[in-house]
C-alpha positions as CSV (number, residue, x, y, z in Angstrom):
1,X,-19.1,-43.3,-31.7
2,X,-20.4,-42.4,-28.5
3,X,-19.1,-40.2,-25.3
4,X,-19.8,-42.7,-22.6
5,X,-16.4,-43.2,-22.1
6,X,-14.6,-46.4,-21.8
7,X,-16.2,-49.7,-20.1
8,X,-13.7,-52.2,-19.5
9,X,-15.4,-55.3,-17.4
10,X,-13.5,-58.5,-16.3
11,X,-14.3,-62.0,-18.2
12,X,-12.6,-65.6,-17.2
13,X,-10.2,-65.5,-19.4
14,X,-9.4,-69.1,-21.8
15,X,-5.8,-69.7,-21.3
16,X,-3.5,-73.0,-22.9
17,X,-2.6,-75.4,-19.8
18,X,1.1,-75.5,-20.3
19,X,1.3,-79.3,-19.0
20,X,-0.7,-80.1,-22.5
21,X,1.5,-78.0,-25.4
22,X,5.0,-78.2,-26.1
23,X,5.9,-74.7,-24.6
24,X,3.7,-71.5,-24.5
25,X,5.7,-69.9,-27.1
26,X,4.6,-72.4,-29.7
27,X,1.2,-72.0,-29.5
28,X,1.0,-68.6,-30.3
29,X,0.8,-66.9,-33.4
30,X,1.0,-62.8,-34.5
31,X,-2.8,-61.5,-35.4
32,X,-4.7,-63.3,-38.4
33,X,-3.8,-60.6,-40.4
34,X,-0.4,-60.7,-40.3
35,X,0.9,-64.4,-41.2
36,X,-0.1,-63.5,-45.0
37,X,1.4,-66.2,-46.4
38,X,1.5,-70.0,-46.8
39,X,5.1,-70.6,-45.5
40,X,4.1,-68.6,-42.6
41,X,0.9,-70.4,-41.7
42,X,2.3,-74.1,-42.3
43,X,5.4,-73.1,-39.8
44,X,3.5,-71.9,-37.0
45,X,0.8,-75.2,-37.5
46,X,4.0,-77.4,-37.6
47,X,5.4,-75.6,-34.2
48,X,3.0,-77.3,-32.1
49,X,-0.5,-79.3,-33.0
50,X,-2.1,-77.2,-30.5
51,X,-1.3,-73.7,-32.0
52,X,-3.6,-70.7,-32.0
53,X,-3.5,-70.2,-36.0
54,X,-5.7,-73.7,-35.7
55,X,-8.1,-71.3,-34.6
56,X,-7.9,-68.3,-36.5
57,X,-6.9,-69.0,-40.1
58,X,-8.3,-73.0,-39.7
59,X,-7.6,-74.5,-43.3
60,X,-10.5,-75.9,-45.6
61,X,-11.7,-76.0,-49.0
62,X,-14.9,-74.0,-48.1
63,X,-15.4,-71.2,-46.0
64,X,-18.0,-72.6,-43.9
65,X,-15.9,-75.9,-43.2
66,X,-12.9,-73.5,-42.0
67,X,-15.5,-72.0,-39.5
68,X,-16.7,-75.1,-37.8
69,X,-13.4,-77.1,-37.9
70,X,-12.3,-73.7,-36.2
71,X,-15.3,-74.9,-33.4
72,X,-14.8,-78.2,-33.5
73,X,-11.0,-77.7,-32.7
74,X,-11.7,-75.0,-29.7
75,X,-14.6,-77.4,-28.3
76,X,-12.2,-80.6,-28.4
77,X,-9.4,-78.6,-26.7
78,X,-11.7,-77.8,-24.1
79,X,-12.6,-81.4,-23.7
80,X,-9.0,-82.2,-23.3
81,X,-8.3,-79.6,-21.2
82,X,-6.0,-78.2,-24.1
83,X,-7.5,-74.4,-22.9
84,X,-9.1,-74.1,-19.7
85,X,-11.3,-71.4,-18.2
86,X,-9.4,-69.0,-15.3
87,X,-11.4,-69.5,-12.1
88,X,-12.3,-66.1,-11.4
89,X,-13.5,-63.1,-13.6
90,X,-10.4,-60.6,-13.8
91,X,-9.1,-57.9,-16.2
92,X,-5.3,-59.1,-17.5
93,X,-2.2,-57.2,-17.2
94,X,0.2,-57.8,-20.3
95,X,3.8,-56.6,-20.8
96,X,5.4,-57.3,-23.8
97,X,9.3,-56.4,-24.0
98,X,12.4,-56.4,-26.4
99,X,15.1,-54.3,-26.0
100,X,14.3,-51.1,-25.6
101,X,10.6,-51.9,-26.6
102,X,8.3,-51.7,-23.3
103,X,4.4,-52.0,-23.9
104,X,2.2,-52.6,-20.6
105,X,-1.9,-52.5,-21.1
106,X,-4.7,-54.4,-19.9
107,X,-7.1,-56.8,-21.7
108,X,-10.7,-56.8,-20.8
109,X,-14.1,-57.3,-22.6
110,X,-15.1,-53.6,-23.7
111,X,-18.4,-52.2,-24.3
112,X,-19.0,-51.3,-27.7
113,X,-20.5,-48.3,-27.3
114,X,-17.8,-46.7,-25.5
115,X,-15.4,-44.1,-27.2
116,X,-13.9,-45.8,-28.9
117,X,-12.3,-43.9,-32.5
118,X,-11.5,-46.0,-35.7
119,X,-9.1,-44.5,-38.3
120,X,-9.6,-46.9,-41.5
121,X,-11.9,-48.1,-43.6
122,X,-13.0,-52.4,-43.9
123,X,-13.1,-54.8,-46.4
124,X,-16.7,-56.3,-46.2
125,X,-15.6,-59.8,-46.9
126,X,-13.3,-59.8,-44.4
127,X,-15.4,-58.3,-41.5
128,X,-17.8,-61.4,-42.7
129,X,-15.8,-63.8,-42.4
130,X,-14.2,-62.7,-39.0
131,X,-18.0,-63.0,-38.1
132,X,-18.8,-66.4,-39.3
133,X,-15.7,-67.4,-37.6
134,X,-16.9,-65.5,-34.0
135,X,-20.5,-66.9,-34.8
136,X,-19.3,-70.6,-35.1
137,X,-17.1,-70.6,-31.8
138,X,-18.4,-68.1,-29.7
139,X,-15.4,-67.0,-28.9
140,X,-13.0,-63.5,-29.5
141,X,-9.7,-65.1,-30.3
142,X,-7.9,-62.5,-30.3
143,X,-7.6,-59.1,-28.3
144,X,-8.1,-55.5,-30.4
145,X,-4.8,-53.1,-30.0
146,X,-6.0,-49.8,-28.7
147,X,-4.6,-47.1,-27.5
148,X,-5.8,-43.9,-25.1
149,X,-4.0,-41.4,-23.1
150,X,-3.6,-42.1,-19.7
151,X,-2.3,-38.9,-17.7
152,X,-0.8,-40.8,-15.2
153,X,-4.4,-41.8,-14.1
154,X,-5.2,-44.8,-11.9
155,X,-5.3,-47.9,-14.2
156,X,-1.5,-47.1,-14.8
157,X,-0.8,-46.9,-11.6
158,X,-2.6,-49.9,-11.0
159,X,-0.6,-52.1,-13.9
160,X,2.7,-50.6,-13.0
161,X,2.1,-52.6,-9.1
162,X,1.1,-55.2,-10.7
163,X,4.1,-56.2,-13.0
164,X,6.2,-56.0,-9.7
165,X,4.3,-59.4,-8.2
166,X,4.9,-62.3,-9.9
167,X,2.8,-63.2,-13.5
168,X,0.5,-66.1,-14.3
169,X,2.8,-66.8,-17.4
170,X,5.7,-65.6,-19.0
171,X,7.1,-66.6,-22.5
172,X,9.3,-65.6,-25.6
173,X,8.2,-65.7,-28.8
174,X,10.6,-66.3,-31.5
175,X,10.3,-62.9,-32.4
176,X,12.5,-61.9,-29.4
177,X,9.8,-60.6,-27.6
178,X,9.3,-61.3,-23.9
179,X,5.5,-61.6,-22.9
180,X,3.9,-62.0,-19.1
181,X,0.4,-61.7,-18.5
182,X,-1.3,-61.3,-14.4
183,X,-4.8,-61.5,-14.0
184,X,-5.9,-58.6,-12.3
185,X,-8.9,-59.2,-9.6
186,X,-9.1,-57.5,-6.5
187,X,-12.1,-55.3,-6.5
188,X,-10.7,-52.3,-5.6
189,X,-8.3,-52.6,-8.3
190,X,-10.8,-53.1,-10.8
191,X,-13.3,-50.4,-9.8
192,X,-10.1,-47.7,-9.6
193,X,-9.6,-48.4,-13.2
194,X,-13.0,-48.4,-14.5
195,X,-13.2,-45.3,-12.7
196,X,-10.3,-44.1,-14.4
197,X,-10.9,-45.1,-18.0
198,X,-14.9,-44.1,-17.4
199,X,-14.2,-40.1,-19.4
200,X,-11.5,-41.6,-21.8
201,X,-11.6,-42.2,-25.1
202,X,-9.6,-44.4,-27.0
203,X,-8.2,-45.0,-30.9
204,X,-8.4,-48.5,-32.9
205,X,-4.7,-49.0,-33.3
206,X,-4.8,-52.3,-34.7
207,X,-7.9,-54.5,-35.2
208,X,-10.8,-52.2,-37.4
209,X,-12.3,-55.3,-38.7
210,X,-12.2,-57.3,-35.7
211,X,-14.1,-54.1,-34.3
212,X,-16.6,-54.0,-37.0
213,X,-17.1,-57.4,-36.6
214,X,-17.7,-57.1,-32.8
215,X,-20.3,-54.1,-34.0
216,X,-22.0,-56.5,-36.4
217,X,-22.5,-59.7,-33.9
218,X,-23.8,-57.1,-31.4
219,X,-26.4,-55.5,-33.8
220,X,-27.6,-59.7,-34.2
221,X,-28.1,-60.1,-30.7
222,X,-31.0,-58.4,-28.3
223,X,-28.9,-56.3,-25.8
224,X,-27.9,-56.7,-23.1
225,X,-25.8,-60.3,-24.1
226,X,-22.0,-61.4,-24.6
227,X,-22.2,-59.8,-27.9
228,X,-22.0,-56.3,-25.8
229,X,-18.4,-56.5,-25.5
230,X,-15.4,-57.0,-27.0
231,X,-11.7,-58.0,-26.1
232,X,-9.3,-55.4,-26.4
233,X,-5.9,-55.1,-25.0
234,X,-5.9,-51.5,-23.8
235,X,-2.6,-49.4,-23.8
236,X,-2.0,-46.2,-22.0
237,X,-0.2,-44.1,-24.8
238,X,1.7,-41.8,-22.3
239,X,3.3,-44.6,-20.5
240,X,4.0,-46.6,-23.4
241,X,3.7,-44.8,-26.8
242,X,3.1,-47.2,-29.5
243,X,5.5,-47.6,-32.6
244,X,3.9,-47.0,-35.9
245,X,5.4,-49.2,-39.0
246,X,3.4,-48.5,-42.7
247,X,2.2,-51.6,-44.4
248,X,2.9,-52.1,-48.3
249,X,1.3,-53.2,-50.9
250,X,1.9,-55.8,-53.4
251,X,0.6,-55.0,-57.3
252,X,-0.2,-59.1,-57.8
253,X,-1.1,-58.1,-61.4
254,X,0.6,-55.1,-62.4
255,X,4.6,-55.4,-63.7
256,X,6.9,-52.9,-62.7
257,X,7.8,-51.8,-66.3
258,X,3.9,-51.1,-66.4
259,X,3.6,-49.1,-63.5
260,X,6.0,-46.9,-64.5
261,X,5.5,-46.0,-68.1
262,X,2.0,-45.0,-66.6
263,X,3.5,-42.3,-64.3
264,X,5.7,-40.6,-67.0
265,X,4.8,-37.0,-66.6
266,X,2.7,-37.4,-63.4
267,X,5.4,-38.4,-60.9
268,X,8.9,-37.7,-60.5
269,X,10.6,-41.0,-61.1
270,X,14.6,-41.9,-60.1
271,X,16.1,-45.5,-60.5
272,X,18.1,-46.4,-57.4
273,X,19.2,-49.4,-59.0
274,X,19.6,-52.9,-56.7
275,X,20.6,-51.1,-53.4
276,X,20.5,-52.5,-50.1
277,X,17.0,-52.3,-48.3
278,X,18.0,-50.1,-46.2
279,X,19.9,-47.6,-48.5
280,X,16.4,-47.5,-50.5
281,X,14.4,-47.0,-47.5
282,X,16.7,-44.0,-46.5
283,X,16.0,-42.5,-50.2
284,X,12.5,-42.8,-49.6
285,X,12.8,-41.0,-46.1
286,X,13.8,-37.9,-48.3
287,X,11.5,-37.9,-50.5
288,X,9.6,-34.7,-51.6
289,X,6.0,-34.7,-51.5
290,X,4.4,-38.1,-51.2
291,X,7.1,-40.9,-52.2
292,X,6.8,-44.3,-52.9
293,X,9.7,-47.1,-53.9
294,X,8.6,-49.1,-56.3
295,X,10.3,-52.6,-56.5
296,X,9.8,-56.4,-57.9
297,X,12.4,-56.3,-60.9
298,X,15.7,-56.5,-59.1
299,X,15.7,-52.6,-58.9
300,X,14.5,-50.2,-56.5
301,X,12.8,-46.9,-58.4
302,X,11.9,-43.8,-56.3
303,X,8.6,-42.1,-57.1
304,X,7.7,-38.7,-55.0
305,X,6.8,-35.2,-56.4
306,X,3.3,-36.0,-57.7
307,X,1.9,-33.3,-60.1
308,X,-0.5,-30.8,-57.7
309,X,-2.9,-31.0,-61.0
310,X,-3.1,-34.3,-61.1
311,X,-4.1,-34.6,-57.6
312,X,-6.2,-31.8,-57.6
313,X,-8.2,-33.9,-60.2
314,X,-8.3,-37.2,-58.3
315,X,-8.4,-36.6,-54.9
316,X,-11.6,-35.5,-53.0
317,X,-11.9,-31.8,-52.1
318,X,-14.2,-32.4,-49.1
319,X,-11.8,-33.8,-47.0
320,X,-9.0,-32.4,-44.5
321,X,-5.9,-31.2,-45.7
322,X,-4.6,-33.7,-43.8
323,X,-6.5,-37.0,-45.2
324,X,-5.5,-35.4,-48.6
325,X,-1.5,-35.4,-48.4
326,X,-2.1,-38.6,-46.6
327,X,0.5,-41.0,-48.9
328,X,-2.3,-43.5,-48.9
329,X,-4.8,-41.1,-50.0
330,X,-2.5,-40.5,-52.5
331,X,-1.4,-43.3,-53.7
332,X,-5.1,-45.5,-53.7
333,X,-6.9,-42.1,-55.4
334,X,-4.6,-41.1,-57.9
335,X,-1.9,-44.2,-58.4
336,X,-3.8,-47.1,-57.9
337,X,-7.5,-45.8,-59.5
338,X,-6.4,-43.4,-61.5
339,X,-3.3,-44.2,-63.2
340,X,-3.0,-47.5,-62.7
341,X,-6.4,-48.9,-62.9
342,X,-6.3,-51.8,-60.4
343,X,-9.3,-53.0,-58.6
344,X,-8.5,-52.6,-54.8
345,X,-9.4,-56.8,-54.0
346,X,-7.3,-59.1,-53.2
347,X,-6.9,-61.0,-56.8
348,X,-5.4,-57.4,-57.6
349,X,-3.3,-56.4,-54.5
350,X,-1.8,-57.7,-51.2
351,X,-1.1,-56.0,-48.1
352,X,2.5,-56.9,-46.3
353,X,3.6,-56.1,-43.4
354,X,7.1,-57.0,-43.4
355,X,9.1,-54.8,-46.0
356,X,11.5,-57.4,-47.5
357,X,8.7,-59.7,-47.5
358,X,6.7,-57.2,-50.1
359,X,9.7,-56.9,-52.2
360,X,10.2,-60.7,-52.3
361,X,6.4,-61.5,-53.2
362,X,7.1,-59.5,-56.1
363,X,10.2,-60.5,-57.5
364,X,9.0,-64.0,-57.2
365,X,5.5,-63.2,-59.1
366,X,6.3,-60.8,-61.5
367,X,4.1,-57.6,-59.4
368,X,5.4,-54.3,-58.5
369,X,5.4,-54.0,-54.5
370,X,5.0,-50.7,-53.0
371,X,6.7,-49.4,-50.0
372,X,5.4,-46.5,-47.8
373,X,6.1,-44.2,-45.5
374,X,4.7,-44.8,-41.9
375,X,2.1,-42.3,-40.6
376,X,2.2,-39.9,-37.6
377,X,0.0,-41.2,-34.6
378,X,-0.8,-37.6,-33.9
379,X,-2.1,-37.3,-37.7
380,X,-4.4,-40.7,-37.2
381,X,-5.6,-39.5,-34.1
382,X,-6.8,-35.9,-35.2
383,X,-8.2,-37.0,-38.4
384,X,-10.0,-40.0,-36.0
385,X,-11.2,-37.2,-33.5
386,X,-13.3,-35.2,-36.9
387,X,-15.1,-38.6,-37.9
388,X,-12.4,-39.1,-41.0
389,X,-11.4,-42.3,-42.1
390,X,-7.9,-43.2,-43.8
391,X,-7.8,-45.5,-46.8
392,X,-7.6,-49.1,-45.5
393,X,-4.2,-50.3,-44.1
394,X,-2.9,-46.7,-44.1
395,X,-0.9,-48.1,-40.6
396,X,0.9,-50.6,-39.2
397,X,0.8,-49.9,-34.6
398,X,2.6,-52.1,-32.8
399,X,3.8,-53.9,-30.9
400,X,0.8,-56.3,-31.4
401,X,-0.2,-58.1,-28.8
402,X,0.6,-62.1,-29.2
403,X,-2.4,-64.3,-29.9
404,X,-2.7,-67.2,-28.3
405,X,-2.2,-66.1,-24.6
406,X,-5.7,-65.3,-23.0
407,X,-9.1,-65.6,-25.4
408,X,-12.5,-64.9,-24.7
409,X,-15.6,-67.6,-24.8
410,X,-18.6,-65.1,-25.1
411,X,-20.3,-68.8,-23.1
412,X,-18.8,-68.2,-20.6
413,X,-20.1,-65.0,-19.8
């Protein structure tokens, strides 16, 4: 990481023409990441022909056929006029709203080098893959979530005006959730919040292997180039504190019957029975110590006061205090390589989002899902701020910003 602060420059953003797609709001998708399964990914490619997932999870029996079709499909809808280039350079102001949920930030192409603090660890294959796919269309799809604190500094102040003129685009996504985006290019504008964000720093909040992966394609180019920069959607955590969700895991391999002989005399273990989600979720709330709900054979089961011996034995000494009562720490040091045995890949275990959709995978395939507690930002930020990493998806921030809306062609710049 490095102290140079944060470098936010303007890029000519890629936006869908809405004349040429059924409606914005059908074009877009959430992150790669999160439409995990099939159903998911056939019913946002049925919403419209022209919709973002074409893009970022394109569908073909070989990796490197998914990463040109990806090319081919972006280059034809730039023939057709599908997406089209903004006129102007210009940093973007983006809202997102439901309910009571307000997120403002900006999106911009960000130098790598600034401060920028992840808090998890990558999966190798994936970071390649996200790279072959960047490599073959020259393009970020998708913006990074990160979040800094703003102190009521000037790029607030300057996105708080701008929501108050009217937007380039405004949608809502079937997920309630009402989106407008401005593009932000008056000069003075722009230099008062480069000025601003110039001595900040700010954390990965979602997006660590899209951010490795930007690292990666910049360390293959000679500097200075494109590759310099990423896009990030940048939020100002004082104006609009970000909501942190935990992601679950599915066992794909491991029964629930198995899972839980293995933790007799390590674990406290209660059966809740086939309660409602939410009534299970409230019992894991009170857990004592680091608690988990086990689920995937019609029952919910309770799992919290681990033995202190047992993770005094599996858990690394040379870490915080903080990484080390970490439920993920926990769970992936003692639970899943200890007791458990299970190879952390993807034959072995899945990681959901959505908490009825874990439970569901593994009722329908026989696995043991595991639900979590979510993680204080302040606890991801300090452990960030000393260098420490948390296990992969230890967190879930959101809201994430929509895909689909404004992308980045690295030929363009």
């Amino acid at each position: 990481m490095s102290t140079t602060g944060l470098r936010l420059i303007p890029f000519r953003g890629l936006r869908y023409d809405p004349e040429r797609v059924g409606s914005l709001a059908a074009v877009t998708s959430p992150p790669y990441d999160v439409v995990v399964r099939p159903d998911g990914l056939d019913h946002l490619e049925s919403a419209d022909p022209h919709n973002i997932v074409r893009l970022i999870l394109p569908q073909a029996a070989a990796p490197a056929a998914r990463h040109e079709q990806a090319a081919d499909v972006l280059r034809r809808w730039l023939a057709e006029g599908v997406l089209a280039p903004d006129d102007a350079p210009a940093l973007y102001v983006y809202e997102q709203r439901r309910g009571d949920v307000l997120q403002r930030g900006l999106i911009g192409a960000l130098h790598l080098a600034g401060a920028v603090l992840p808090h998890e660890d990558v999966m190798p294959e994936v970071v390649a893959d996200r790279a072959a796919l960047m490599r073959a269309t020259e393009a970020n799809l998708e913006p990074l979530l990160l979040s800094y604190r703003g102190d009521d500094g000037a790029a607030g102040e300057v996105v708080e005006r701008t929501v108050h003129t009217p937007p380039l685009l405004a949608t809502t996504t079937e997920d309630g959730f009402a989106h407008r985006l401005w593009a932000l290019t008056d000069a003075e504008d722009i230099a008062a919040v480069q000025a601003d964000l110039a001595d900040r720093q700010a954390l990965i909040a979602d997006g660590h292997h899209r951010w490795a992966t930007y690292e990666r394609l910049r360390d293959e180019h000679p500097s200075p180039s494109p590759w310099d920069h990423g896009l990030v959607l940048l939020v100002d955590g004082d104006r609009s504190p970000l909501q942190v969700k935990a992601i679950h895991r599915h066992l794909r391999t491991l029964p629930v019957a198995t899972a839980l002989a293995a933790l007799d005399g390590s674990f406290r273990v209660r059966r809740l029975g086939a309660v409602p989600l939410p009534d299970a979720l409230a019992a894991l709330a009170g857990a004592e110590g680091n608690g988990f709900l086990l689920a995937g054979d019609g029952s919910f089961h309770l799992v919290d006061r681990p033995s202190p011996e047992l993770l005094a034995r599996t858990i690394r000494g040379d870490r915080p205090e903080a990484w080390r009562t970490l439920d993920a720490t926990v769970l992936h040091s003692t639970l899943v390589d200890h007791l458990w045995q299970l190879p952390d890949t993807p034959e072995h275990i899945a990681y959901i989002h959505d908490t009825a959709a874990a439970v569901e995978q593994a009722e329908r395939h026989g696995g043991t899902a595991v639900l979590m507690h979510p993680v204080r930002e302040e606890v991801v930020r300090e452990l960030a701020r000393q260098g420490v990493t948390m296990p992969r998806k230890s967190t879930s921030f959101g809201p994430k910003p929509a895909t689909g809306l404004v992308l980045r062609s690295l030929a363009l710049d």
